[in-house]
VOBA-1610 file (N, C-alpha, C; in pm, whole numbers, padded with zeros to 5 digits, always signed):
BEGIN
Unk+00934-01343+00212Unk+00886-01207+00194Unk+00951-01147+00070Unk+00875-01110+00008Unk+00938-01032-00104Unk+00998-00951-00106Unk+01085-00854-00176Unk+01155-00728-00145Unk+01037-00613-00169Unk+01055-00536-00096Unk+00928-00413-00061Unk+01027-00275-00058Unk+00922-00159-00127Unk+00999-00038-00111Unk+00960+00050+00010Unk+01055+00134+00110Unk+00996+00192+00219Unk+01034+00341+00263Unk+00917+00416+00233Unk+00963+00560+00249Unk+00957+00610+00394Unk+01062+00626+00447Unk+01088+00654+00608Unk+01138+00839+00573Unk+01005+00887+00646Unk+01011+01056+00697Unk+01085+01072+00791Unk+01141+01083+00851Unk+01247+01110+00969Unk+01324+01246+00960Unk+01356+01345+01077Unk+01388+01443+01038Unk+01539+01426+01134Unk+01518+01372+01235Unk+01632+01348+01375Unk+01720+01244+01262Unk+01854+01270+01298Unk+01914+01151+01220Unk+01956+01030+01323Unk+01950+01016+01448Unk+01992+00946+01540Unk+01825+00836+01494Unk+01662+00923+01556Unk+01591+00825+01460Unk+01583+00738+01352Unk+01690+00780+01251Unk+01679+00759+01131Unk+01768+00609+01131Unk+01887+00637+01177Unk+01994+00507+01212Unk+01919+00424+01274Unk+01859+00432+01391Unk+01777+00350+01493Unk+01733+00265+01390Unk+01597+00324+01309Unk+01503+00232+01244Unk+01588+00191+01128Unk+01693+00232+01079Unk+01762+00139+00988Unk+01839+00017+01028Unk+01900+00059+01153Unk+01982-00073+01221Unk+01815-00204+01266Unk+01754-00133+01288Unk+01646-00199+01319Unk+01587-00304+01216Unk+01563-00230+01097Unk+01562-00325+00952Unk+01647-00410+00933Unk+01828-00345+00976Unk+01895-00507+00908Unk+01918-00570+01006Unk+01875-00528+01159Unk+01911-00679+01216Unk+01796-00717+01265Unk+01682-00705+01193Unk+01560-00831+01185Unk+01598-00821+01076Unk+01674-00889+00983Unk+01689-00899+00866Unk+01586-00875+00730Unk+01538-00765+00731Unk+01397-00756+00653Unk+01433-00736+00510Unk+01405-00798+00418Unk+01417-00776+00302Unk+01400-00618+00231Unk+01424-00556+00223Unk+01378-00431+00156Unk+01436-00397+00036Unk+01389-00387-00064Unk+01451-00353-00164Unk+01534-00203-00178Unk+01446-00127-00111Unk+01497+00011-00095Unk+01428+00117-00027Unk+01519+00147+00047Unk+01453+00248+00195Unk+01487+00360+00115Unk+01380+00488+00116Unk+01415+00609+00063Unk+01388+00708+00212Unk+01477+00768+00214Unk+01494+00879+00365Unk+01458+01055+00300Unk+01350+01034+00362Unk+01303+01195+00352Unk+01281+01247+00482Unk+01379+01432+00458Unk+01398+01488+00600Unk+01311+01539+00653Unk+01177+01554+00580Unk+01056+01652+00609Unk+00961+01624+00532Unk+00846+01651+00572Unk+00734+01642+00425Unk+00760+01757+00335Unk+00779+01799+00313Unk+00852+01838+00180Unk+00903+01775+00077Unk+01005+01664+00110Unk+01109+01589+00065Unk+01003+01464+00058Unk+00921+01435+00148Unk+00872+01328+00120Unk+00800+01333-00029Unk+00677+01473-00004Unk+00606+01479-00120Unk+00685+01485-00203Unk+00753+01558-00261Unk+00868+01569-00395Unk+00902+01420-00444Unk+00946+01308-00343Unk+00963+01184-00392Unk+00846+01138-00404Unk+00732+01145-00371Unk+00588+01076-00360Unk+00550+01139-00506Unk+00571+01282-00536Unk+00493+01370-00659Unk+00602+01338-00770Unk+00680+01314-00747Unk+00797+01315-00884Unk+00870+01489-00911Unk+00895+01520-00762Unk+00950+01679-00810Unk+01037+01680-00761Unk+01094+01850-00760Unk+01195+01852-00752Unk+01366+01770-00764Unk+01429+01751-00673Unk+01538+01636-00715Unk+01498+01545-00735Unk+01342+01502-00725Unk+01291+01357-00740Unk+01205+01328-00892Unk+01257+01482-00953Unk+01185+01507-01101Unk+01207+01366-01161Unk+01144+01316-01254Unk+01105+01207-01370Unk+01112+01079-01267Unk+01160+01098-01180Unk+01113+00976-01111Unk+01014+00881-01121Unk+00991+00749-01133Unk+00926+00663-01231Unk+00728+00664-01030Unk+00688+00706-01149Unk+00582+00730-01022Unk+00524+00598-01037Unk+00516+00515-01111Unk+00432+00328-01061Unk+00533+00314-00975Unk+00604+00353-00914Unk+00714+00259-00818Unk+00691+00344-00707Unk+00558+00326-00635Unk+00540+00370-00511Unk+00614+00281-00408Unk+00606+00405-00260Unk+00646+00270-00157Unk+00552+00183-00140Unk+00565+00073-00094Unk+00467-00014-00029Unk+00411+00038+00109Unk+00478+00090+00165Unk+00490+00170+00292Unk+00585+00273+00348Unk+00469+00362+00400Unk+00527+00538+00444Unk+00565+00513+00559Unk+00690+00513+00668Unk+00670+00540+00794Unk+00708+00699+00840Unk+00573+00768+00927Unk+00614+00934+00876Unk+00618+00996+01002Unk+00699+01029+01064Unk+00755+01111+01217Unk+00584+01222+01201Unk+00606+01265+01276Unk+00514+01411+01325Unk+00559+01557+01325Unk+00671+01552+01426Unk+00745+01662+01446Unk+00893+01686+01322Unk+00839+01758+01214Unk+00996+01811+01119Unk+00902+01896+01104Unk+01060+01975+01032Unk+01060+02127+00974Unk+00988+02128+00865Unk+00974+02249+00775Unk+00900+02256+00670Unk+00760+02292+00708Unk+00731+02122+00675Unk+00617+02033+00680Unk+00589+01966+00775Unk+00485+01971+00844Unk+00478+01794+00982Unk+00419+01716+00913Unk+00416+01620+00975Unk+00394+01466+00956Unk+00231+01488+00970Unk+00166+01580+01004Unk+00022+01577+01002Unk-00005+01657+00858Unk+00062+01739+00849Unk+00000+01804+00702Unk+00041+01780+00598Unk+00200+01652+00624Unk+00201+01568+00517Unk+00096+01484+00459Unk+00059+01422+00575Unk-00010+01308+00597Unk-00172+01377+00519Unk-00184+01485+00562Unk-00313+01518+00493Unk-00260+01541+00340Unk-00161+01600+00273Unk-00175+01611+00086Unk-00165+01462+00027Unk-00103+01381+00122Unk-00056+01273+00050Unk-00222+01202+00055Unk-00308+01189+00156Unk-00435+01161+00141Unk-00535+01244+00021Unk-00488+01336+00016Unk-00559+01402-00098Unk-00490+01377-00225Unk-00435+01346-00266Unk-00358+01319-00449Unk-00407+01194-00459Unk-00437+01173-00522Unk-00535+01048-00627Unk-00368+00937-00607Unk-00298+00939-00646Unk-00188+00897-00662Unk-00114+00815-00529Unk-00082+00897-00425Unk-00093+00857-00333Unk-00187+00807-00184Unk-00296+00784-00222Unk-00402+00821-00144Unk-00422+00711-00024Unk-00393+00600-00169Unk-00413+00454-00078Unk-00246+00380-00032Unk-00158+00454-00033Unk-00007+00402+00007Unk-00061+00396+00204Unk-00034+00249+00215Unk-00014+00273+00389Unk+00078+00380+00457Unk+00035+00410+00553Unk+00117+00556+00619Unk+00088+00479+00761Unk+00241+00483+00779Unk+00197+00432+00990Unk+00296+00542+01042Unk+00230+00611+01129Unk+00296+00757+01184Unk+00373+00638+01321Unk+00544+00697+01275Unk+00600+00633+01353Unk+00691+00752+01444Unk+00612+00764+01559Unk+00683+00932+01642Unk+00697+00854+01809Unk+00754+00985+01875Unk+00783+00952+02028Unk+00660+01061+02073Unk+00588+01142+01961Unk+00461+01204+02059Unk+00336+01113+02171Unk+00363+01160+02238Unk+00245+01081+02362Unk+00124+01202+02342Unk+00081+01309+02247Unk-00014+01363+02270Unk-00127+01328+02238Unk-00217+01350+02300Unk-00384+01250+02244Unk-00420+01333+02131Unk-00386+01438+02100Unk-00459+01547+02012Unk-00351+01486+01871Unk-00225+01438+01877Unk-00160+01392+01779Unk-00216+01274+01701Unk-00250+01163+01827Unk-00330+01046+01813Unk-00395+01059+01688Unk-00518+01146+01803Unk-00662+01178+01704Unk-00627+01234+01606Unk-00553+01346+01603Unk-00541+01408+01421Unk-00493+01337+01336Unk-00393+01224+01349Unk-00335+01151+01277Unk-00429+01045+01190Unk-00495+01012+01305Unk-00663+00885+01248Unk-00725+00963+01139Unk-00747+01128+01193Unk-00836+01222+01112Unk-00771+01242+00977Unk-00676+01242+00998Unk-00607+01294+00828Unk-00592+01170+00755Unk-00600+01038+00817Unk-00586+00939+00736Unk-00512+00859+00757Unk-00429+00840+00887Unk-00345+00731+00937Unk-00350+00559+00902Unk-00320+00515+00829Unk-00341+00339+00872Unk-00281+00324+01009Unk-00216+00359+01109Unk-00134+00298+01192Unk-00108+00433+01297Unk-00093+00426+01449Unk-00011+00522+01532Unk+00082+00412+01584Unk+00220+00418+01596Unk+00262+00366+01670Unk+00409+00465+01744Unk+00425+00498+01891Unk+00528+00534+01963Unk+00662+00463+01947Unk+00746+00554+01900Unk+00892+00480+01918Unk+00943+00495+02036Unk+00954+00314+02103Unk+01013+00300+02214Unk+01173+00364+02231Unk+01206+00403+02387Unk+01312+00429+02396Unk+01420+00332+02427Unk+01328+00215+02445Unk+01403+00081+02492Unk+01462+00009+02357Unk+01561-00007+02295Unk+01597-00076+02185Unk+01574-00217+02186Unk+01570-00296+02244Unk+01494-00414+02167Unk+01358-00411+02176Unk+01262-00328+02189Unk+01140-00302+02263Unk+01117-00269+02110Unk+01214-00115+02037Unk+01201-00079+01932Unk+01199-00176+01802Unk+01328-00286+01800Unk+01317-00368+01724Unk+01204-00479+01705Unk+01180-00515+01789Unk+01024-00571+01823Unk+00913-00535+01743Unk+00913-00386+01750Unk+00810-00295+01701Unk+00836-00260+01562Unk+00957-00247+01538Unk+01004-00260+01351Unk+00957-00427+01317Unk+00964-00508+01389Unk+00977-00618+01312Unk+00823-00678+01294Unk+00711-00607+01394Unk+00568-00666+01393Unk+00515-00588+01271Unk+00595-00444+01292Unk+00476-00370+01188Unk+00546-00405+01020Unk+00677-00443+01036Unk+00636-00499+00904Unk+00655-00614+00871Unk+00628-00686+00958Unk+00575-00822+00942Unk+00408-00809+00900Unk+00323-00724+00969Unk+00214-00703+00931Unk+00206-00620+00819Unk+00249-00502+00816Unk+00235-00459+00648Unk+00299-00468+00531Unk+00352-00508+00579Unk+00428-00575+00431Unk+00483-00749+00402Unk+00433-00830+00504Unk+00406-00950+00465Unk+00235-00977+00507Unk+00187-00966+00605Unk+00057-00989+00625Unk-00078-00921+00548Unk-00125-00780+00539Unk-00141-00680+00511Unk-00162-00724+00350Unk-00302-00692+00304Unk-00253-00715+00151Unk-00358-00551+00086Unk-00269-00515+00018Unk-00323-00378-00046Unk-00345-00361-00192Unk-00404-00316-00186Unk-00511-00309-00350Unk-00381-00267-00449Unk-00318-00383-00573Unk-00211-00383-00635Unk-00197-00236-00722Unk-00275-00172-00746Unk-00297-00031-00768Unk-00277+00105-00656Unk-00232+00030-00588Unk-00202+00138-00455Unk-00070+00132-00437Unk+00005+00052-00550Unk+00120+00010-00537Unk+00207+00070-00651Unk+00168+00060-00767Unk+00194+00060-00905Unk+00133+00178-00979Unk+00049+00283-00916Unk+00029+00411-00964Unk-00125+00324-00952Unk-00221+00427-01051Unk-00399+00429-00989Unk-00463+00355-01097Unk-00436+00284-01163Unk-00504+00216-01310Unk-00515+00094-01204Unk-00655+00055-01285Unk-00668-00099-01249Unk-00659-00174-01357Unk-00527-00150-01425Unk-00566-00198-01576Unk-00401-00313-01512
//
């Protein structure tokens, strides 16, 4: 597997450790996990603003994993600007939350979800679930090399 970049939304920091201990002991290659506390923070690193000014924008993640419930911003009305900017449009997004609501489900598909998946409370249940989804999106999964590298197909 190649090294892959991965933007994890997380606002809980106990979440945040979870899915990182989770990455290094399925040993997943990652080149670099970027931790944003809110959509706010996400977009800013996704747009090149704020503290994330000049930030080199061809160096998208390969993959978003984006909670639901933070401040600011949620994970649903993130999930909808980042579908609307030309730029980010086609980056996979797998909404990774503990919501069980069906209305979360569905809005999440609606705004543009590749993925719902529940974070188990069972820890190897969780690691399991870090290790399929990116075994599938980011070794299985193949995405248009322009969805990767900014929007030129050049």
């Amino acid at each position: 597997m190649l090294a892959k970049r991965i933007l994890l939304v997380e606002d809980n920091q106990r979440d945040e450790k979870l899915t990182l201990e989770a990455f290094e002991i399925n040993r997943i290659p990652i080149e670099e996990i970027v931790v944003a506390r809110d959509g706010v923070e996400a977009l800013e690193f996704l747009l090149g603003a704020g503290s994330y000014e000049g930030r080199n924008l061809n160096e998208m993640p390969h993959l978003i994993l984006l909670d639901l419930k933070m401040p600011r911003l949620g994970g649903l009305q993130t999930l909808q600007r980042i579908r609307a900017d030309e730029r980010t449009k086609m980056v996979p997004v797998v909404v990774l939350t503990s919501s069980r609501q069906e209305e979360d489900i569905y809005a999440s598909y609606q705004m543009g979800t590749n993925s719902y998946i529940r974070k188990s409370v069972d820890f190897d249940k969780f690691l399991e679930t870090i290790r399929k989804l990116v075994d599938y999106w980011l070794e299985t999964n193949e995405p248009p090399r322009f969805a990767i590298k900014g929007n030129s197909l050049k």
